[in-house]
PyMOL commands that place a pseudoatom at each C-alpha (Angstrom):
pseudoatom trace, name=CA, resn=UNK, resi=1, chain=A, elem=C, hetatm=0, pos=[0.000, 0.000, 0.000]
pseudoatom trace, name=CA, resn=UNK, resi=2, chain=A, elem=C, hetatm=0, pos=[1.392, 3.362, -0.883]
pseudoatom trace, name=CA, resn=UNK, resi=3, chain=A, elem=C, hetatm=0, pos=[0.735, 6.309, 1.329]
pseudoatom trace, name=CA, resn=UNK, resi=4, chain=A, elem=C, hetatm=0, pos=[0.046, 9.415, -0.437]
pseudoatom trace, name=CA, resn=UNK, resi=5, chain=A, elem=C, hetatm=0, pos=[0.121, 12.401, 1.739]
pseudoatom trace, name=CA, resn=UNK, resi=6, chain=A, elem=C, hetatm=0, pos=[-0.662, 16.614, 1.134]
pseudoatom trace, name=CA, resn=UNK, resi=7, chain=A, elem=C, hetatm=0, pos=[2.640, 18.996, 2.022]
pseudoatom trace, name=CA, resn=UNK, resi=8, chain=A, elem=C, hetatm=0, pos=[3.708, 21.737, 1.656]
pseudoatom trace, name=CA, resn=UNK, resi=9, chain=A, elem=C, hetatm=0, pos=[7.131, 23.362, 0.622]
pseudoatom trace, name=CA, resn=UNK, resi=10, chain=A, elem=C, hetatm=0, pos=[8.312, 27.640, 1.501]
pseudoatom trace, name=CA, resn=UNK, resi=11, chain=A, elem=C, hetatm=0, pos=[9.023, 29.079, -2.281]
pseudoatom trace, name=CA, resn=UNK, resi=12, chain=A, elem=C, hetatm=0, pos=[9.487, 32.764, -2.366]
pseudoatom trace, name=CA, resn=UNK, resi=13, chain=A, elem=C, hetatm=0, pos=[6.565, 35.817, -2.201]
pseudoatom trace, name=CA, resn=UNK, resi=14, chain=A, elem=C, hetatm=0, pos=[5.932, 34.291, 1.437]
pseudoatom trace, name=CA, resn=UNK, resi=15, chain=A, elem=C, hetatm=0, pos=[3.870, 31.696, -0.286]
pseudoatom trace, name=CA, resn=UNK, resi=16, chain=A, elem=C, hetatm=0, pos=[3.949, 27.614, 0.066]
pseudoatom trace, name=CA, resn=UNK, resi=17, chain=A, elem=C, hetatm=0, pos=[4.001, 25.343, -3.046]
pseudoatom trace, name=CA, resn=UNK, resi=18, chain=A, elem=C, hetatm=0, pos=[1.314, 21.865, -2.100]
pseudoatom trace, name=CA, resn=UNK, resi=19, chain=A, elem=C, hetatm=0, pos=[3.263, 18.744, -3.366]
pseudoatom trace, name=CA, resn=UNK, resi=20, chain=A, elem=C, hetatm=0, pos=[2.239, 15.133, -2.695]
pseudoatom trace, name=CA, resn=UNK, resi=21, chain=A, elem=C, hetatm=0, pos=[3.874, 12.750, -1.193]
pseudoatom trace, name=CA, resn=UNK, resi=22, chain=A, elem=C, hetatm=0, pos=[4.588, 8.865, -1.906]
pseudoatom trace, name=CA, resn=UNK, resi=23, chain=A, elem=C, hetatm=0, pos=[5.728, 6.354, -0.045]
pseudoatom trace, name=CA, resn=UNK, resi=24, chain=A, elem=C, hetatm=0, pos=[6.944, 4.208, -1.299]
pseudoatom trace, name=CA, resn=UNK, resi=25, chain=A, elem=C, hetatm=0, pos=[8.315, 6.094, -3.959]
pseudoatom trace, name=CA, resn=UNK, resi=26, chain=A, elem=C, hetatm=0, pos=[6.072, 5.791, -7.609]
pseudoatom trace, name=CA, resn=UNK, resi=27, chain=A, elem=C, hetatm=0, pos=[6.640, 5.389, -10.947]
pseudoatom trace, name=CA, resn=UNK, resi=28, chain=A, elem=C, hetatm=0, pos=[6.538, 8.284, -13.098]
pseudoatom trace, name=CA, resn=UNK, resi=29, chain=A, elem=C, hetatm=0, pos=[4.958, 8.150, -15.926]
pseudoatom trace, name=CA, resn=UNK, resi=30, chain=A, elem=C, hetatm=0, pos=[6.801, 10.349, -18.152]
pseudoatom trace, name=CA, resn=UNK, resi=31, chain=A, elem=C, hetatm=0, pos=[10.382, 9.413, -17.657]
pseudoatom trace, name=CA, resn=UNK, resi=32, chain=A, elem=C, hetatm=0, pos=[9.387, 5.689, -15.658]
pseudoatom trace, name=CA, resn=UNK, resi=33, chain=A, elem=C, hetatm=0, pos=[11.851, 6.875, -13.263]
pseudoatom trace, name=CA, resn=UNK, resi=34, chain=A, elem=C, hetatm=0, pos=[10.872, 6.322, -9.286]
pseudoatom trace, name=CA, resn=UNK, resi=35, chain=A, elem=C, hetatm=0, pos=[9.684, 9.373, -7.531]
pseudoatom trace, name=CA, resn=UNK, resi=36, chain=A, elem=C, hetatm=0, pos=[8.181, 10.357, -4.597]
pseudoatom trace, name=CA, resn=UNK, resi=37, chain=A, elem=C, hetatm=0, pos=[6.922, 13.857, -5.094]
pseudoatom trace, name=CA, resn=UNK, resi=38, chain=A, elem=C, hetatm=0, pos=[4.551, 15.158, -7.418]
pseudoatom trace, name=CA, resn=UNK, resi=39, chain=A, elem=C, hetatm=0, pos=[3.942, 18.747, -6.958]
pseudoatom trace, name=CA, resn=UNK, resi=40, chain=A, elem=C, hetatm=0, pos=[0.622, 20.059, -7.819]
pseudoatom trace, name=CA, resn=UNK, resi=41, chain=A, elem=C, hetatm=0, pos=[1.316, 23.809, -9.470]
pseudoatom trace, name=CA, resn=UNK, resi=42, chain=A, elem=C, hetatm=0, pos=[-1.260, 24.906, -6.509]
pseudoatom trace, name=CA, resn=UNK, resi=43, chain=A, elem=C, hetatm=0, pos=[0.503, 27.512, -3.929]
pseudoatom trace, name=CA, resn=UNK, resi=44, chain=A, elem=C, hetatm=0, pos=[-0.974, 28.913, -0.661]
pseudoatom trace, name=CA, resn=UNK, resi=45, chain=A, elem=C, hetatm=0, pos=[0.046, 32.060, 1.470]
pseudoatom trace, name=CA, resn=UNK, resi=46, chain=A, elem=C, hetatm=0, pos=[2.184, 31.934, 4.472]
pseudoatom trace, name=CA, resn=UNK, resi=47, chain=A, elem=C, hetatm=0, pos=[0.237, 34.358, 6.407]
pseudoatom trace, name=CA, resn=UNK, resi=48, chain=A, elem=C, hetatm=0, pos=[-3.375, 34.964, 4.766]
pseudoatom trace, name=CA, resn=UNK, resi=49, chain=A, elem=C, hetatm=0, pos=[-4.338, 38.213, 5.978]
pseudoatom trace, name=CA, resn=UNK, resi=50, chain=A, elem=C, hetatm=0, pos=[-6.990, 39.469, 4.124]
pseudoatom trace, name=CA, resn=UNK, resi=51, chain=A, elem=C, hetatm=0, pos=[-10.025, 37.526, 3.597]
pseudoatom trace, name=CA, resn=UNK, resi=52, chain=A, elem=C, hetatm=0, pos=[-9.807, 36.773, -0.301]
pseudoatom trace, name=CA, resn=UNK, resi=53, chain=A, elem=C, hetatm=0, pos=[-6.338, 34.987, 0.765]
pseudoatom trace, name=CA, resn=UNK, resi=54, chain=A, elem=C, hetatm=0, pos=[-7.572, 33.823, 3.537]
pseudoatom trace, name=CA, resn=UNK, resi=55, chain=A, elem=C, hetatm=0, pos=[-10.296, 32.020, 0.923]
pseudoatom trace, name=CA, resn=UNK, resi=56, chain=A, elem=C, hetatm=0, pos=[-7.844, 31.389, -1.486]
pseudoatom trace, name=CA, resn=UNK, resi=57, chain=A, elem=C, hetatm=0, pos=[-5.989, 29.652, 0.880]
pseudoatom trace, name=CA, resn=UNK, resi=58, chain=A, elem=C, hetatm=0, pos=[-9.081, 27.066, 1.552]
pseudoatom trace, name=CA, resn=UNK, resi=59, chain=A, elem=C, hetatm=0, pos=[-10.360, 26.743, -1.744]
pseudoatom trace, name=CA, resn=UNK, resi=60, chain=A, elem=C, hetatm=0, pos=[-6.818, 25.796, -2.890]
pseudoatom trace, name=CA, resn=UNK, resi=61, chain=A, elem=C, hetatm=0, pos=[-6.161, 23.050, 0.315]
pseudoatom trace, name=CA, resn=UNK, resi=62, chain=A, elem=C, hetatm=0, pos=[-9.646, 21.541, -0.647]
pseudoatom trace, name=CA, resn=UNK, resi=63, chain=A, elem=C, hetatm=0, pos=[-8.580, 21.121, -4.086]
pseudoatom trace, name=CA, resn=UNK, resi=64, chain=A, elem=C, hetatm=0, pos=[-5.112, 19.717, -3.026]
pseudoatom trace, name=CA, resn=UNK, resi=65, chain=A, elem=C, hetatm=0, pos=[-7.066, 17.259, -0.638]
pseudoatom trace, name=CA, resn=UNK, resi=66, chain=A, elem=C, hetatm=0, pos=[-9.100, 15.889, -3.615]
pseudoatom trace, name=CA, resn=UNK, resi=67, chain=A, elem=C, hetatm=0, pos=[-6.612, 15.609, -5.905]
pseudoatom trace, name=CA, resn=UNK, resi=68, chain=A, elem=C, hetatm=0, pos=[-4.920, 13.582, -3.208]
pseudoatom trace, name=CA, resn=UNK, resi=69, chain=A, elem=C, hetatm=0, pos=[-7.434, 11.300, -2.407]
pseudoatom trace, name=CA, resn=UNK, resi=70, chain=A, elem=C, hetatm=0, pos=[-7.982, 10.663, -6.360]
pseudoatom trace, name=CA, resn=UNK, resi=71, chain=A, elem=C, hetatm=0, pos=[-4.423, 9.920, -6.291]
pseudoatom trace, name=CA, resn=UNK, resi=72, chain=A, elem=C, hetatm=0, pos=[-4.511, 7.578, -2.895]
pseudoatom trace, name=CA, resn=UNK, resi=73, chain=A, elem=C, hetatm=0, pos=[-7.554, 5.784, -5.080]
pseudoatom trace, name=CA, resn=UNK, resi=74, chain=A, elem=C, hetatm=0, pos=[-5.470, 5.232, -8.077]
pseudoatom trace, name=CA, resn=UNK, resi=75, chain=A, elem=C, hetatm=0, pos=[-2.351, 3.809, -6.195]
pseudoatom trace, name=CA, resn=UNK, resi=76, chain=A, elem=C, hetatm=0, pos=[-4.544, 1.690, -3.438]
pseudoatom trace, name=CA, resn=UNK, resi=77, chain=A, elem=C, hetatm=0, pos=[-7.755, 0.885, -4.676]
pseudoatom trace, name=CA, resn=UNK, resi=78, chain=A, elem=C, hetatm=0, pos=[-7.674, 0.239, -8.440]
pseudoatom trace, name=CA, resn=UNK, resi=79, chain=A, elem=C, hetatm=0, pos=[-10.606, -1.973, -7.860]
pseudoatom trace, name=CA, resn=UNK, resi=80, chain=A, elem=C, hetatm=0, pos=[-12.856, 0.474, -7.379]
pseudoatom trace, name=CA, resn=UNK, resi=81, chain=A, elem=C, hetatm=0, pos=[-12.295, 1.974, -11.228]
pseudoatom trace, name=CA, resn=UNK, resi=82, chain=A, elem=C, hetatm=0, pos=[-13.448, 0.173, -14.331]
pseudoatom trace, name=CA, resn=UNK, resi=83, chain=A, elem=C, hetatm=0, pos=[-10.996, -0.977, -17.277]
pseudoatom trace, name=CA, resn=UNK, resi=84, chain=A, elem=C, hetatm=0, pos=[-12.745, 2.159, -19.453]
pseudoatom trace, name=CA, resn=UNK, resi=85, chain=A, elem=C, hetatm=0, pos=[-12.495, 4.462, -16.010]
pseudoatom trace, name=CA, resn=UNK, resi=86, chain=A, elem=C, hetatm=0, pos=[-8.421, 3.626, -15.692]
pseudoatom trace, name=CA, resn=UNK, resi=87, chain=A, elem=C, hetatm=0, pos=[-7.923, 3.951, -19.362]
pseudoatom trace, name=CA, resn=UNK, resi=88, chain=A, elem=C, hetatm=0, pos=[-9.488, 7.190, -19.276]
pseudoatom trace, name=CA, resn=UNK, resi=89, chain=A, elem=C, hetatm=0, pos=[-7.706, 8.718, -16.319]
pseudoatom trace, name=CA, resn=UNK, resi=90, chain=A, elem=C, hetatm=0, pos=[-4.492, 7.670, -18.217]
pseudoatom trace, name=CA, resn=UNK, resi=91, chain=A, elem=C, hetatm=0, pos=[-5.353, 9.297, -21.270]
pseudoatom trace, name=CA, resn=UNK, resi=92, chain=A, elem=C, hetatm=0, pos=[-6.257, 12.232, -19.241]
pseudoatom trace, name=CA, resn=UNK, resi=93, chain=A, elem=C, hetatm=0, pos=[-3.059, 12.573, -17.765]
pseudoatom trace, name=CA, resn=UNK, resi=94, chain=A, elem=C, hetatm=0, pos=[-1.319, 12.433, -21.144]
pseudoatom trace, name=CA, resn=UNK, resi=95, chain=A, elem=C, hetatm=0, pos=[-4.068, 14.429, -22.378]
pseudoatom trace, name=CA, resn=UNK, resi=96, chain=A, elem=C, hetatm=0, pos=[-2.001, 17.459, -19.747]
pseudoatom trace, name=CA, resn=UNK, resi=97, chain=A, elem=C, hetatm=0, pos=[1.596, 17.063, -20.668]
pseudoatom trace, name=CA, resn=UNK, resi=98, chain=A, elem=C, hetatm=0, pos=[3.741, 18.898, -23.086]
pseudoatom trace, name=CA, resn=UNK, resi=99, chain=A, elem=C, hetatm=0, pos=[3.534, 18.012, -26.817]
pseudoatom trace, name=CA, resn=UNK, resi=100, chain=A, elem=C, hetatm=0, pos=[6.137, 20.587, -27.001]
pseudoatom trace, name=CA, resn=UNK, resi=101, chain=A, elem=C, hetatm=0, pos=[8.749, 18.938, -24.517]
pseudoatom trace, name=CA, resn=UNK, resi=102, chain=A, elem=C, hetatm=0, pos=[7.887, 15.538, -26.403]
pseudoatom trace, name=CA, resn=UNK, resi=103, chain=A, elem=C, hetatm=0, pos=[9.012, 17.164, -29.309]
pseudoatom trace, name=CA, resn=UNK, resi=104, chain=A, elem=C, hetatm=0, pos=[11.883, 18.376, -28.161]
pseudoatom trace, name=CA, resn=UNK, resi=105, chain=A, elem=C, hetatm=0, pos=[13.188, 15.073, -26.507]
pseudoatom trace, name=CA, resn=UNK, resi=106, chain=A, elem=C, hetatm=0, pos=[12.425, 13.187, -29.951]
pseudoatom trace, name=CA, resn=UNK, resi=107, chain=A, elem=C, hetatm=0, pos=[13.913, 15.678, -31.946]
pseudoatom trace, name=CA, resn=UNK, resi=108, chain=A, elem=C, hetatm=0, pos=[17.505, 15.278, -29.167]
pseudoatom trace, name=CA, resn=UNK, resi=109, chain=A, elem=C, hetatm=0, pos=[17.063, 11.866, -30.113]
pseudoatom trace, name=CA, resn=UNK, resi=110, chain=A, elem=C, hetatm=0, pos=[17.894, 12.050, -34.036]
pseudoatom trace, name=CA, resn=UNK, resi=111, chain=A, elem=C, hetatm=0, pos=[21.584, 13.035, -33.753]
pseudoatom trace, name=CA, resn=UNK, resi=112, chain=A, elem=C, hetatm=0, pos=[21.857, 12.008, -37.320]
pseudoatom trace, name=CA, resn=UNK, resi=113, chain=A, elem=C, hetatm=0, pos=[22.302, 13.483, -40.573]
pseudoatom trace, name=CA, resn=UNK, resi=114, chain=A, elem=C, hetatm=0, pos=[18.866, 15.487, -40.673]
pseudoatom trace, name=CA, resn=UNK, resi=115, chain=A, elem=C, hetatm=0, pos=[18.944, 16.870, -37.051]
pseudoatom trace, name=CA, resn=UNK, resi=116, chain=A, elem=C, hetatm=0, pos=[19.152, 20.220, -37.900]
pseudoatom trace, name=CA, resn=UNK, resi=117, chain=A, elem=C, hetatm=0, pos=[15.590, 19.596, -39.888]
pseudoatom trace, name=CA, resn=UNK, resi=118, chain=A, elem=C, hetatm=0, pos=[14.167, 18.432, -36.604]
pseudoatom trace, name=CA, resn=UNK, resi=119, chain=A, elem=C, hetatm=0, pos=[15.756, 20.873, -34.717]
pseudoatom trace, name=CA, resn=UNK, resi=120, chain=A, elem=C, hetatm=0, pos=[14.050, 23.137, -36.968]
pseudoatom trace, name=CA, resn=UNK, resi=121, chain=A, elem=C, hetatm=0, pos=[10.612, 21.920, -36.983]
pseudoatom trace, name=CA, resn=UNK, resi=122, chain=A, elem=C, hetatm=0, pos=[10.585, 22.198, -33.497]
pseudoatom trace, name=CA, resn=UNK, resi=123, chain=A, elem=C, hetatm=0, pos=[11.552, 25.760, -33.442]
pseudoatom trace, name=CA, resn=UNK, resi=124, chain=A, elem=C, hetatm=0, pos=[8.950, 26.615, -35.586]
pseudoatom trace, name=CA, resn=UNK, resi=125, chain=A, elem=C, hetatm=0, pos=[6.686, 24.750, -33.470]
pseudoatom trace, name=CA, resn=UNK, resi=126, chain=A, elem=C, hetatm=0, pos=[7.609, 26.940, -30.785]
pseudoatom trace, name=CA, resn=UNK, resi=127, chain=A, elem=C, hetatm=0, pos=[7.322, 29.794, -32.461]
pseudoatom trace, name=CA, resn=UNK, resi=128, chain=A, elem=C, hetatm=0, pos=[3.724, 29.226, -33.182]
pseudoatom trace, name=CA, resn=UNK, resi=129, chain=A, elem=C, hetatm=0, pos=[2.624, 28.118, -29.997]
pseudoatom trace, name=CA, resn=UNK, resi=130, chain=A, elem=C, hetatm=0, pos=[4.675, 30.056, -27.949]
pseudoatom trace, name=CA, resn=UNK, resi=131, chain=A, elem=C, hetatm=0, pos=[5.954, 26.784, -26.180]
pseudoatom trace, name=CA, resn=UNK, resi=132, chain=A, elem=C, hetatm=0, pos=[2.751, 26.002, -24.417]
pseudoatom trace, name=CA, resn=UNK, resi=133, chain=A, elem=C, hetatm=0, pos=[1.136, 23.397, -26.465]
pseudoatom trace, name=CA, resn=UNK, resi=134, chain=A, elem=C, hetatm=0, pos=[-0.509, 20.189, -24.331]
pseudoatom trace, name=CA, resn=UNK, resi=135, chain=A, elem=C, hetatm=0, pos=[-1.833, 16.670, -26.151]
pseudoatom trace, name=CA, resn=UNK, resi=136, chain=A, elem=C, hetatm=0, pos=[-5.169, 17.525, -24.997]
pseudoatom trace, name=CA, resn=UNK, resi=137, chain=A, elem=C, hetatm=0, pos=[-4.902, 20.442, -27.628]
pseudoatom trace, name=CA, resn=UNK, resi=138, chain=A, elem=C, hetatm=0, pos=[-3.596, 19.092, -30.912]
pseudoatom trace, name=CA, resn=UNK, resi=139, chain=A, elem=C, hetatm=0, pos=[-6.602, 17.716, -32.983]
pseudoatom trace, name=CA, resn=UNK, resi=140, chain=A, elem=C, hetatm=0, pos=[-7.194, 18.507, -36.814]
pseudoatom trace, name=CA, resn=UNK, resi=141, chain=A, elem=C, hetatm=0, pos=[-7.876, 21.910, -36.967]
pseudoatom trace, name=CA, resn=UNK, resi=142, chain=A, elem=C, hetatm=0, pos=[-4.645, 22.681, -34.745]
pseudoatom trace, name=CA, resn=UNK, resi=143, chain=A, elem=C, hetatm=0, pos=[-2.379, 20.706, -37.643]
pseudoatom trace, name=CA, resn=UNK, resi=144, chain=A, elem=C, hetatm=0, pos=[-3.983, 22.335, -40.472]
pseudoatom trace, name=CA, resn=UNK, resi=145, chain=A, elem=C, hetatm=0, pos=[-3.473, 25.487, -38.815]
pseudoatom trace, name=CA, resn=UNK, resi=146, chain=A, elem=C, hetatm=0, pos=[0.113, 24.808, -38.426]
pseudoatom trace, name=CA, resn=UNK, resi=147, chain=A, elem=C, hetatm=0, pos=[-0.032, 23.379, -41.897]
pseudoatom trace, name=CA, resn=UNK, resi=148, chain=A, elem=C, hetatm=0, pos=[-0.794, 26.973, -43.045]
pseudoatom trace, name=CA, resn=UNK, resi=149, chain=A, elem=C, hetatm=0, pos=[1.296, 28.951, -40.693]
pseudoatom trace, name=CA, resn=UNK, resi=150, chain=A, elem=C, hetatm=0, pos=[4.517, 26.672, -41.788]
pseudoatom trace, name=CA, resn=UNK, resi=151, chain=A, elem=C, hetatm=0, pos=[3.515, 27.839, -45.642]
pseudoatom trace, name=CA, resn=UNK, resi=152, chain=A, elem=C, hetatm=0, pos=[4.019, 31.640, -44.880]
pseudoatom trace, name=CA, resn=UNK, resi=153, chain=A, elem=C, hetatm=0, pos=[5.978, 31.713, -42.073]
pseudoatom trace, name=CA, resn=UNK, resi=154, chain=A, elem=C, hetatm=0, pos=[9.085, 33.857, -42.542]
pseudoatom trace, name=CA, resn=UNK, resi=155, chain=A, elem=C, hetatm=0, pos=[12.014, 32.592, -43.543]
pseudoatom trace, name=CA, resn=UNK, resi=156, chain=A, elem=C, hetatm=0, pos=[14.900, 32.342, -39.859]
pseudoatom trace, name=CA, resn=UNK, resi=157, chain=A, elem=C, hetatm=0, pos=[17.800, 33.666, -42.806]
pseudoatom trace, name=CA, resn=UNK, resi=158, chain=A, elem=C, hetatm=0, pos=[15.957, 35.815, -44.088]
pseudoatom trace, name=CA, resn=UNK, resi=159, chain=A, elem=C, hetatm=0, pos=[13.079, 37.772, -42.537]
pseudoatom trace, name=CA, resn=UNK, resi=160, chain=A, elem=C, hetatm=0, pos=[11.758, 39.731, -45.596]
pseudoatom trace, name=CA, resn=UNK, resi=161, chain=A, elem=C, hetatm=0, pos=[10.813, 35.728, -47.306]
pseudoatom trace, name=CA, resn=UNK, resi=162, chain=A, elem=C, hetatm=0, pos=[8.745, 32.659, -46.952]
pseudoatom trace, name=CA, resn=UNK, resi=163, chain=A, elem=C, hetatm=0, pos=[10.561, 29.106, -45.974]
pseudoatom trace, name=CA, resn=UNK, resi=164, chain=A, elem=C, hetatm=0, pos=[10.637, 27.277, -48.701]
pseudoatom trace, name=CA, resn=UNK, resi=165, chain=A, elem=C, hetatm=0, pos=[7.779, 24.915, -50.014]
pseudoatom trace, name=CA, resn=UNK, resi=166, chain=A, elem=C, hetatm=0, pos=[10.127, 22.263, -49.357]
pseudoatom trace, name=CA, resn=UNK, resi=167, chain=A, elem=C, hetatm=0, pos=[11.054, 23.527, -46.063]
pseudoatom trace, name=CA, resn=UNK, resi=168, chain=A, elem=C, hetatm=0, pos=[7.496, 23.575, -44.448]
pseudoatom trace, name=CA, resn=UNK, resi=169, chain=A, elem=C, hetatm=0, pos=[6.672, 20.014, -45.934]
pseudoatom trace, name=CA, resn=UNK, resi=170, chain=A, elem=C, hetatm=0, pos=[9.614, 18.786, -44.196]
pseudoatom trace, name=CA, resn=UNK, resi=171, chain=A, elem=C, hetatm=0, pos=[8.972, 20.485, -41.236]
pseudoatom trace, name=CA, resn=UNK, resi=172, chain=A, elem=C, hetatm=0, pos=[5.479, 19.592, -41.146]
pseudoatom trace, name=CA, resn=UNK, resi=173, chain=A, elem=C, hetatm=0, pos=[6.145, 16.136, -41.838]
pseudoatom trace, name=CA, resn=UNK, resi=174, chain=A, elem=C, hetatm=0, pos=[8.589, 15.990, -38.704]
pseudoatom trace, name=CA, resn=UNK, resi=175, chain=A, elem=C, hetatm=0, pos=[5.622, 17.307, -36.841]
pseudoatom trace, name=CA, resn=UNK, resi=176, chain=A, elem=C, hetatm=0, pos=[3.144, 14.601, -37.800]
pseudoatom trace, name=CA, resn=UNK, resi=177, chain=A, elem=C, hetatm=0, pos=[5.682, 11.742, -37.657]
pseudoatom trace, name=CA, resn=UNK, resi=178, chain=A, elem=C, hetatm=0, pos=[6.274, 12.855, -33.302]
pseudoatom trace, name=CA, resn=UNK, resi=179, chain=A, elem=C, hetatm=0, pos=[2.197, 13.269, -33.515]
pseudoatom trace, name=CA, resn=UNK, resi=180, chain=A, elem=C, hetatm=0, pos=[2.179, 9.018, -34.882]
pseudoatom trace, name=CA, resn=UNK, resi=181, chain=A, elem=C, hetatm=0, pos=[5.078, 7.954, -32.531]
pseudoatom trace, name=CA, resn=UNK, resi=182, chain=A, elem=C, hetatm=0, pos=[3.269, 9.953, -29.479]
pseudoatom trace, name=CA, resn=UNK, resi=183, chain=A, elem=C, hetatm=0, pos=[0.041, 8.108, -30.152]
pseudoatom trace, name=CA, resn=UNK, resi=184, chain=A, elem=C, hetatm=0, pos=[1.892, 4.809, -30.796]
pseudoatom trace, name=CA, resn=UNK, resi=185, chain=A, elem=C, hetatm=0, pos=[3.351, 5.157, -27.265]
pseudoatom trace, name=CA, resn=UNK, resi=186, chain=A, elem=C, hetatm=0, pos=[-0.230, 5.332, -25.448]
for i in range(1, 186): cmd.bond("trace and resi %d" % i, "trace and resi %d" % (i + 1))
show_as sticks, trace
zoom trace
């Protein structure tokens, strides 16, 4: 049985940063290295003075509490989920990470002689999405958008032109062949 338990760590601004906490340590999904933190992106204040911190600071902890008793059910009661139920939790919580940092570790990956390409296709990525791009939010109008955006994008050598035709079809196709291996992974 895994314990999972709510706590807190000090970060700056006088504010606390809710993590939780395994033991024993877990399996991470994303790197299926052993951990025994997950932190939650949920902060409280130190000292809640006024009263919209003060609710702040409860609305957050109740939050924090469910999330940890969703996690305590996951880890120590599998039972009480369905095969559909634990298939879609899992596809929720790839549904929340970063296509972008996918990308990015595939693309560190192809040290060979088109790296540069990949390298590239990811920068343009960036560039469209500002870096902030989740699997929950690529679907078909999101590549044909970036279809079109790679088509009259400006050139990185030369601002005042287009990248190539050539260029964009590469890039995009570096694109959709992460989007197949990403999928291929679930």
């Amino acid at each position: 049985m895994t314990k999972v338990k709510l706590r807190t760590k000090a970060i700056s601004g006088n504010r606390q940063s809710l993590y939780l906490d395994f033991y024993p340590a877990i399996v991470n999904a994303d790197t299926g290295e052993p951990t025994r933190r997950e932190f939650l992106g949920l902060y409280i204040f130190d000292k809640a003075k006024t009263q919209v911190d003060k609710q702040h600071n409860k609305e957050t902890l109740n939050l924090a509490e469910q999330i940890r008793q969703k996690r305590d059910n996951q880890l120590n009661k599998p039972e009480i989920y369905t095969g559909y139920e634990r298939e879609q939790l899992k596809i929720k919580e790839k549904g929340q990470q970063s296509f972008v940092d996918y990308f990015r570790k595939l693309s560190d990956k192809k040290k060979t002689s088109n790296y540069d390409n990949w390298v590239s296709a990811l920068n343009y990525l960036i560039k469209y999405t500002k870096g902030n791009l989740k699997f929950a939010d690529l679907n078909e109008s999101f590549c044909e958008d970036f279809k079109d955006y790679l088509l009259t994008a400006p050139n990185k050598r030369n601002d005042k032109t287009p990248l190539s035709k050539n260029s964009s079809f590469s890039y995009f196709n570096k694109f959709k062949a992460t989007l197949r291996q990403a999928y291929r992974a679930y």
